[in-house]
Backbone as a chain_set.jsonl record, in Angstrom:
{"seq": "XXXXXXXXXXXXXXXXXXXXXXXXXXXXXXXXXXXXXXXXXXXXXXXXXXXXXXXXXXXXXXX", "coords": {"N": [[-200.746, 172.899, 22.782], [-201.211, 170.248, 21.777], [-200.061, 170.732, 19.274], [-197.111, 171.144, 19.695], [-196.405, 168.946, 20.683], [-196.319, 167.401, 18.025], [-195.134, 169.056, 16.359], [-192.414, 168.347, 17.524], [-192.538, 165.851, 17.264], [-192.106, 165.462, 14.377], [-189.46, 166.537, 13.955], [-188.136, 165.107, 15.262], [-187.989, 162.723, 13.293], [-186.908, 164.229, 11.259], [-184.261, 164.39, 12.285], [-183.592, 161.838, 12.516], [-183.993, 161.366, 10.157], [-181.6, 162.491, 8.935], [-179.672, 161.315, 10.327], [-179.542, 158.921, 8.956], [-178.98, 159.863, 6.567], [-176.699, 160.728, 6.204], [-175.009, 158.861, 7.816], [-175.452, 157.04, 4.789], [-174.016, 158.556, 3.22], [-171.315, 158.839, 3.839], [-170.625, 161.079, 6.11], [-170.067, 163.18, 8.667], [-170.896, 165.176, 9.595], [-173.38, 165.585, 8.812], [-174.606, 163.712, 10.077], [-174.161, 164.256, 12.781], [-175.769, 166.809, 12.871], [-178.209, 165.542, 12.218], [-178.339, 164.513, 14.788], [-178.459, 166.628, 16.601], [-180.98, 167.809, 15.776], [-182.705, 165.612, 16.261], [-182.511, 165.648, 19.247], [-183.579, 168.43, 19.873], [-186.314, 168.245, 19.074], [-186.978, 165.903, 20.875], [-186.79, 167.174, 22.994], [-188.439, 169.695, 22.572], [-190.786, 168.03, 22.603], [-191.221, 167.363, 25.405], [-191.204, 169.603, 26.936], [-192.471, 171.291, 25.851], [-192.011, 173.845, 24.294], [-191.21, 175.984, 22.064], [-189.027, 175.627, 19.052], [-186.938, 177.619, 18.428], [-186.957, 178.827, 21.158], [-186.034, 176.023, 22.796], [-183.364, 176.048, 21.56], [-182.215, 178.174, 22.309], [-182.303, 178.114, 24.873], [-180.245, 175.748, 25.494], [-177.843, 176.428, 24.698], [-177.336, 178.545, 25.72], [-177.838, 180.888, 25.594], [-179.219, 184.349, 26.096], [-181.641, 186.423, 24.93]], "CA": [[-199.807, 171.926, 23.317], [-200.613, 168.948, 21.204], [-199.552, 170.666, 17.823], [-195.991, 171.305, 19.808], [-195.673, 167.673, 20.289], [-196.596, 167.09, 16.785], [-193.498, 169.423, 15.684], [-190.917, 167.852, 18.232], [-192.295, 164.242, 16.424], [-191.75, 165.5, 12.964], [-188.137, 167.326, 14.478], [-187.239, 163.726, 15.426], [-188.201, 162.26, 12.727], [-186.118, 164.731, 10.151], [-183.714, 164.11, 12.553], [-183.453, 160.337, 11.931], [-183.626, 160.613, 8.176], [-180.366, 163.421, 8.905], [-178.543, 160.526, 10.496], [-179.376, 157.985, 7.835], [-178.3, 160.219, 5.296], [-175.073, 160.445, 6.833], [-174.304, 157.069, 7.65], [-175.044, 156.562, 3.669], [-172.866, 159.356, 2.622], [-169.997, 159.531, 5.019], [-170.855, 162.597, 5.85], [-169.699, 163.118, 9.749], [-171.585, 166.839, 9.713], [-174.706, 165.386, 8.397], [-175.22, 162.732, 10.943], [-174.174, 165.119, 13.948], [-176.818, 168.04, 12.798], [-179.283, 165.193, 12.746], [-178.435, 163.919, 16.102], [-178.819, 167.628, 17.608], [-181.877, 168.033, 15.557], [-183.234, 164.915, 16.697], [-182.379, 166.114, 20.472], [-184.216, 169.365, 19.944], [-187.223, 167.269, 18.753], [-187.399, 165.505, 21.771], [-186.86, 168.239, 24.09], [-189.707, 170.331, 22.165], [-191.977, 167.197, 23.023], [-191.083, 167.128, 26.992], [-191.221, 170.726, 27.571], [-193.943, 171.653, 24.915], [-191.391, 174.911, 23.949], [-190.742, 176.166, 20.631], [-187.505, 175.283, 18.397], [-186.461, 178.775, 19.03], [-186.606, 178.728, 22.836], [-184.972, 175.07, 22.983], [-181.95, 176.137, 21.22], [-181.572, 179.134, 23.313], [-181.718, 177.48, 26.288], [-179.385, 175.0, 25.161], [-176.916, 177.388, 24.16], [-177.143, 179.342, 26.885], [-177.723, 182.758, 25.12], [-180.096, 185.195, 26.286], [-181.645, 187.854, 23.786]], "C": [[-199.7, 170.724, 22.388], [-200.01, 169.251, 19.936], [-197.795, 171.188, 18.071], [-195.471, 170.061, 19.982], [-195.787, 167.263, 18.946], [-195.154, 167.47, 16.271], [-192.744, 168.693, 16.349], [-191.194, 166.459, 17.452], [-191.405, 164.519, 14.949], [-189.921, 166.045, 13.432], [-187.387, 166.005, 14.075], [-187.244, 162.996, 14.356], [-187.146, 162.798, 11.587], [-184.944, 164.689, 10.786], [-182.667, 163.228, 12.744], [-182.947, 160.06, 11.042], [-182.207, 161.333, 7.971], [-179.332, 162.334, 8.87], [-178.395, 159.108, 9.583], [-178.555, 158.144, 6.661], [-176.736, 160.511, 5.299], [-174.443, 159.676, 6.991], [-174.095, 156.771, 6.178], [-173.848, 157.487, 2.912], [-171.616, 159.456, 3.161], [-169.717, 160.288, 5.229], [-171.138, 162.708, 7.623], [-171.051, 164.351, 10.219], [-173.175, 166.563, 9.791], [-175.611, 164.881, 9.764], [-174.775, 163.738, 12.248], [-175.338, 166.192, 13.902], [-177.654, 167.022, 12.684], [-179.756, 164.161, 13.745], [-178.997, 165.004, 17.033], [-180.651, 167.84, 16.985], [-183.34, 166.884, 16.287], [-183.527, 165.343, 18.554], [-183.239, 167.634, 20.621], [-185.861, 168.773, 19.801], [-187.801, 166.855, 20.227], [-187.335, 166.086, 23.351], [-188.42, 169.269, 24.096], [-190.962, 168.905, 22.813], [-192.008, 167.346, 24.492], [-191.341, 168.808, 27.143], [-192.359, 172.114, 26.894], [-193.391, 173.185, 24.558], [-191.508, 175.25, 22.621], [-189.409, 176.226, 20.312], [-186.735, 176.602, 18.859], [-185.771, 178.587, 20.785], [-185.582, 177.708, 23.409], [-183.757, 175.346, 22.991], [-181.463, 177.22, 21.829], [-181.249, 179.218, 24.405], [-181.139, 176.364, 26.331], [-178.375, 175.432, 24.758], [-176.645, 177.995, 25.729], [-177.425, 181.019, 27.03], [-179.232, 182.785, 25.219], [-180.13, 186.308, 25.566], [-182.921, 188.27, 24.576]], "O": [[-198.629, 170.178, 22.126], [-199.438, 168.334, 19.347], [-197.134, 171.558, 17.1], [-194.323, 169.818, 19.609], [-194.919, 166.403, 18.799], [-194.269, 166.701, 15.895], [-192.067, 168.081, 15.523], [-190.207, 165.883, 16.994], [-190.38, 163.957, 14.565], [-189.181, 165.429, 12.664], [-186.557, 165.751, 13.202], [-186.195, 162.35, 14.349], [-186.521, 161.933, 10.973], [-184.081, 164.975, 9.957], [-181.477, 163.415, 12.994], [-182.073, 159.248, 10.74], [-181.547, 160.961, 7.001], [-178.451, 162.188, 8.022], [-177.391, 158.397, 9.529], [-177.85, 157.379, 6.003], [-175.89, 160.46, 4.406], [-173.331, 159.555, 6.474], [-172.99, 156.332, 5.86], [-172.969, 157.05, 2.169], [-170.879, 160.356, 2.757], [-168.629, 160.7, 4.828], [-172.259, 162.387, 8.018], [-171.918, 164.194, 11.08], [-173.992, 167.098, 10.54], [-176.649, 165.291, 10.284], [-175.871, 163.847, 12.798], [-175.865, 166.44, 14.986], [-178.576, 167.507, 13.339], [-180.722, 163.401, 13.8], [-179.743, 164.743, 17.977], [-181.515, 168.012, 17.846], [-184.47, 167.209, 16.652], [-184.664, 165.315, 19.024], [-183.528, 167.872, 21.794], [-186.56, 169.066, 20.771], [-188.836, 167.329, 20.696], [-187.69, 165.614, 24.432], [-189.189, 169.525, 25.022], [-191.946, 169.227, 23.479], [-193.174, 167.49, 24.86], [-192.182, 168.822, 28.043], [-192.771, 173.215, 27.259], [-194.336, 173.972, 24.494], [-192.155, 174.395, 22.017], [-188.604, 176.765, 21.072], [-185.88, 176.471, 19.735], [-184.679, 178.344, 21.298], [-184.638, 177.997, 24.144], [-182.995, 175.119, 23.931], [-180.239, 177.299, 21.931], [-180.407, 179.907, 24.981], [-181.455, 175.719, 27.331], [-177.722, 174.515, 24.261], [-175.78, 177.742, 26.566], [-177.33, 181.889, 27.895], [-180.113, 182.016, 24.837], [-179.193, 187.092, 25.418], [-183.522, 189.303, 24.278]]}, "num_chains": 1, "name": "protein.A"}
């Protein structure tokens, strides 16, 4: 459990530097993939899931 909050920190964190790097580039794409990335991040911390699982149940698709 604690090395799944560990990933959702680091998630958020590459998440952050996504939307920085976007703001400096004007780069619309950039800063949206590291708003969702950031949001996966902090979902993985609350629900102690893996990146996988998040985005599948955020999607909605079942495999």
């Amino acid at each position: 459990m604690a090395t799944l909050k560990i990933k959702g920190e680091l998630n958020i964190i590459k998440g952050k530097s996504k939307q920085k790097r976007g703001k400096l580039a004007d780069n619309g794409m950039q800063y949206v993939a590291g708003k969702s990335e950031e949001l996966l991040g902090q979902l993985q911390q609350h629900t102690g899931e893996i990146n996988d699982a998040v985005k599948k149940s955020a999607t909605g698709r079942c495999e």
